[in-house]
N, C-alpha and C positions, 0 to 999 in steps of 0.2 A: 499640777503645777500652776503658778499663778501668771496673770498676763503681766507683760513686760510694761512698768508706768513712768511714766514723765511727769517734767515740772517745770515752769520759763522762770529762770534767773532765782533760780534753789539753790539758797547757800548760807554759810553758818558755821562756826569755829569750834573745836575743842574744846571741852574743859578742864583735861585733865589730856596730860601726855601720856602717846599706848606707845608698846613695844611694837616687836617687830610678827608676833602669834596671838594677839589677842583677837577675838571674834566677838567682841560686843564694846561700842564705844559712845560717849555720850556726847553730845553736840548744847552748845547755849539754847538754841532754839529751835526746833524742829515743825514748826509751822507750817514755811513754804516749799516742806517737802511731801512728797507722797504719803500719805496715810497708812501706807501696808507697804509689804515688801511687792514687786519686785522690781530694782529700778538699780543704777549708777551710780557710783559717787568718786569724784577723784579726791586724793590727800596730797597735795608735795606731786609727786609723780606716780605712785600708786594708784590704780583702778581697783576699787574694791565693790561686790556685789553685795545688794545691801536685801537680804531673807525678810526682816522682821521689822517693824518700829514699836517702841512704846512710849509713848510721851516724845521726849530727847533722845530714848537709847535708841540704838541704832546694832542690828545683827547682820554681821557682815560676813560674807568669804573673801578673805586675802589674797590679796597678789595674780586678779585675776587676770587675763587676756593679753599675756606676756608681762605685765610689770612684777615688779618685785617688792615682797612685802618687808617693808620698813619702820624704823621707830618716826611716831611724830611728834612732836611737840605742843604741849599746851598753845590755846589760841589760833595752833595751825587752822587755812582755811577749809573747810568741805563743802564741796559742792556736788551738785548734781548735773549728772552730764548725759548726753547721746551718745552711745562707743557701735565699734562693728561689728560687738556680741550682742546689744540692745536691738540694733535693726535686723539681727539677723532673728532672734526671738520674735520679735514684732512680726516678721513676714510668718514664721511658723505658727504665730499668736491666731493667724489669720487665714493662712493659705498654707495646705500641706499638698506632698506629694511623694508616690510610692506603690510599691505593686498592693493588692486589695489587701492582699493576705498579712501584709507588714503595716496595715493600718493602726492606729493605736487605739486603744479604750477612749470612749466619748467620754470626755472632761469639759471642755472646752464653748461652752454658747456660739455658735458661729463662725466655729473655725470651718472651712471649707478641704475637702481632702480631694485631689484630682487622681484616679488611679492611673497609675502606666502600663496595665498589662489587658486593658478590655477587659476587666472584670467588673463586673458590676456598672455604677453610677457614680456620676460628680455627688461626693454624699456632706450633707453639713452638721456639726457636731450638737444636738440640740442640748449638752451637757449630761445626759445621760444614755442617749442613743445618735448614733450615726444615720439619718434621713437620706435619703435622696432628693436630691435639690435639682428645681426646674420641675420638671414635669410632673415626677413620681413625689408621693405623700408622705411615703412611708418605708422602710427596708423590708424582704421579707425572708425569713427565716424558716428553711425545711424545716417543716412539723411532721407529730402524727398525721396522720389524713385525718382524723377526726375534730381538729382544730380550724377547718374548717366545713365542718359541719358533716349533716350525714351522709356515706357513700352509695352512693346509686349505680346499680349497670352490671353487667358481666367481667368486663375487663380486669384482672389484678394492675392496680397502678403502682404508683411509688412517687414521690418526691424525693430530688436532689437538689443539691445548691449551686447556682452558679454566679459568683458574687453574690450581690445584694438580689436578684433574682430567686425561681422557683422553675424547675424543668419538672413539668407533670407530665407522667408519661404512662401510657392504658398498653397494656401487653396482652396479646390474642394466642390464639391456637388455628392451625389451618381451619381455612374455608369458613370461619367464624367469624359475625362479627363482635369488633369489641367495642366496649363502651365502656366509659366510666367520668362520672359526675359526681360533684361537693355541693352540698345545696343545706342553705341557712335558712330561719325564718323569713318570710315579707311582709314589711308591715307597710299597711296605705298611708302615704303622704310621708314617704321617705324617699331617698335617691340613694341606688345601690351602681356602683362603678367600678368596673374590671378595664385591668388593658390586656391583650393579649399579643404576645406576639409568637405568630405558628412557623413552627419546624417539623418536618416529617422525616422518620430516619427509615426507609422499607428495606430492613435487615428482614427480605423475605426472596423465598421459592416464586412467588409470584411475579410477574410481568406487568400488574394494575393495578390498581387501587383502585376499586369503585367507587368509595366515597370515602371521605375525611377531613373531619371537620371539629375544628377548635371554638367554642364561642361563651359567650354568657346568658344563660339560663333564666328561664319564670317558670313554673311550676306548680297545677294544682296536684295536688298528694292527694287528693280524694278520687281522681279520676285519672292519675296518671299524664293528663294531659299539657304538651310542654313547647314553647317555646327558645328556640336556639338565634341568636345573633351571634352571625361570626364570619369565618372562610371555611368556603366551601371549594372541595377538591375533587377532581375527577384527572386521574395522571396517570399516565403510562413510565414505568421505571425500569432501568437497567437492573435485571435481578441480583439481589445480593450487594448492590454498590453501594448503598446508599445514598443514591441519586437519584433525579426525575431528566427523564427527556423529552417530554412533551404533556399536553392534557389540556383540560379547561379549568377555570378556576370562577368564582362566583364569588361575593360578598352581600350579604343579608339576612333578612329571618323567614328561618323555616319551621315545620311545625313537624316536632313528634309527639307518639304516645308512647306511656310505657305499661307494657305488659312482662308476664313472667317475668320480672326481676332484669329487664330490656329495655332501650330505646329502642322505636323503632322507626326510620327516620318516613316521613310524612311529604304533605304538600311546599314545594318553592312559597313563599308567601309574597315575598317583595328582593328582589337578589339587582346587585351587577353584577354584570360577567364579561371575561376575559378582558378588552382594554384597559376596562373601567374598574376591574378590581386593583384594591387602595395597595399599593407598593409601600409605603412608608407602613409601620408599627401604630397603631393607636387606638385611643379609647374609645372600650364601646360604654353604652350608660341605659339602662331601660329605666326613665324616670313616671313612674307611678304615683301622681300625686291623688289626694283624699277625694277628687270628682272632676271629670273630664276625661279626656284621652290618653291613654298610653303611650310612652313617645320614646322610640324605640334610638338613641344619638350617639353620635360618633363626632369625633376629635383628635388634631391633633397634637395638644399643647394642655388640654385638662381644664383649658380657658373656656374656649368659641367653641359652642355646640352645634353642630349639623344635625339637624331631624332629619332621620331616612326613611322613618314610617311614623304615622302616629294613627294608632287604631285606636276601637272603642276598648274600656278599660275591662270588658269581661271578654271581649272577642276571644275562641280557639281556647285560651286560660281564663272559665268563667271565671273561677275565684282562687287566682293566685298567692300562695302560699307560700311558697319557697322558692329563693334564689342563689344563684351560683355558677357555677362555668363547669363543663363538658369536653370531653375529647372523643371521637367518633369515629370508628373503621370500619366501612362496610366489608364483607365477605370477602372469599376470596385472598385474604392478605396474607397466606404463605407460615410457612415455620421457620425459613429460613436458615441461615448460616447461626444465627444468634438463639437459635429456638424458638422463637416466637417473632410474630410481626408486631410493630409497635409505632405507633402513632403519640405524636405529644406537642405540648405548647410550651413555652416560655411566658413564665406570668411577671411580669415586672412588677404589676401595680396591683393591689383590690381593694376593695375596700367595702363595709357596708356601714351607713355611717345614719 
């Protein structure tokens, strides 16, 4: 559909007198009106919607917005007007709203869509795809797992869609830990950036969770040796609710290695914990540029970056190779009511660019 167009003091006569169903009429001079359709024009008392221009002619729908479609007469005037179907268009031109799911196909360069149902994001229409607008870069759409790259770990995962988000979620078996990681190439003197935001559902026999932890990944594939930025969890839970009722909580980077087809989780490197772990959602960023330090950042807006570590660029991962995000369940996490314990993140944002 095209955007709704205006025009100041657009106006111009008849040539020829129409009936009362004709849909294409020709005007003296169509100059100082819009160049394309979609715009206003009154006749006499008639509001007719004007589809098409070419040169003079004019393709109109009759008798729109209550008036009635009538004969006019040669020389009658036509003008171009603002009606309460115009502005009502112009706002939808611009600003929609609606539950995700009733969202329309992206047409539209910048029309802006507000959902009502907490699904997803404020998204804006880039004319081919629906973005999320403000913080997030991009929408992200359940894929294969292998679309982002290759699958590391014990754990069977899956992707689900929640709006314009990703629920990745690692399913275990008693007294097991699970694990499961996407990891893409890394190349130097690029910025690779995830957001995460962690949710744990302990549909388990268990009473604790020893560890679990959601983050974004560096990784040598030659020695297994790996880097995790993220939340780290240690929580005691009401069995089977899927709730936490107490524990410690951590934010930073830890180091594991992976062996037999494993992570297996390593030294605290640099963490906050309890007060100080971050309560709002946001971006982690491990920016690896071509020589100096590795600079391990967090933010909350995709703007202003916090450095929370910066090591040297072969420390723990001498020669970094692949990157990606992790979801992590130490032992112990039960089979529960659901069959299995299961741990996972909410990924809004990724990107490797």
């Amino acid at each position: 559909m095209s955007y709704e167009l205006f025009a100041n003091a657009a106006t111009s006569s008849l040539v020829s007198g129409i009936n009362s169903s004709v849909t294409s009429l020709t005007v003296v001079d169509a100059s100082s009106f819009p160049a394309t359709g979609n715009f206003r024009i009154v006749i006499d008392t008639e509001i007719m919607q004007v589809t098409a221009v070419s040169t003079n002619t004019l393709t109109v729908v009759r008798g729109t917005e209550g008036t009635t479609a009538a004969s006019h007469s040669s020389a009658a005037t036509v003008t171009v007007i603002l009606t309460a179907a115009a502005l009502a268009s112009f706002r939808s031109d611009t600003i929609q709203y609606g539950t995700n799911s009733s969202r329309p196909s992206a047409s539209k360069p910048g029309v802006l869509y507000f959902p009502s149902d907490g699904e997803g994001t404020i998204a804006r229409d880039s004319g081919s795809v629906w973005n999320p607008f403000g913080l997030y870069s991009f929408p992200l759409t359940a894929p294969s797992t292998g679309t982002f790259g290759t699958t590391l770990g014990t754990g069977t995962d899956s992707f689900t869609q929640n709006g314009d988000c990703i629920v990745h979620k690692a399913n275990g078996v008693a007294a097991t830990t699970v694990t499961a990681a996407h990891v893409g190439t890394l190349t130097q003197d690029k910025i690779y950036t995830v957001q995460l935001s962690p949710f744990f559902t302990p549909y388990s026999s268990a009473t604790s969770i020893p560890v679990a932890m959601p983050g974004l990944i560096i990784r040598d594939s030659a020695t297994g040796n790996t880097r995790c930025f993220g939340f780290h969890i240690n929580l005691t839970t009401t069995a089977n609710s899927g709730t936490f009722t107490s524990g410690n909580r951590s934010f930073g980077v830890v180091a594991f290695t992976y062996t037999s087809g494993n992570f297996v989780l390593g030294n605290n490197i640099n963490s906050f914990a309890n007060s100080n772990y971050p309560t709002t959602p946001i971006f982690l960023r491990v920016n690896q540029p071509s020589s100096g330090n590795r600079l391990w950042q967090w933010s909350i807006d995709n703007q202003n970056w916090i450095t929370h570590l910066s090591e040297a660029w072969n420390l723990g991962v001498a020669n970094p190779d692949q990157v990606g995000f992790l979801v992590y369940a130490g032992s112990n996490f039960g089979t529960g009511a659901s069959g299995n314990g299961v741990v996972g993140s909410i990924i809004r944002h990724y990107t490797q660019a």
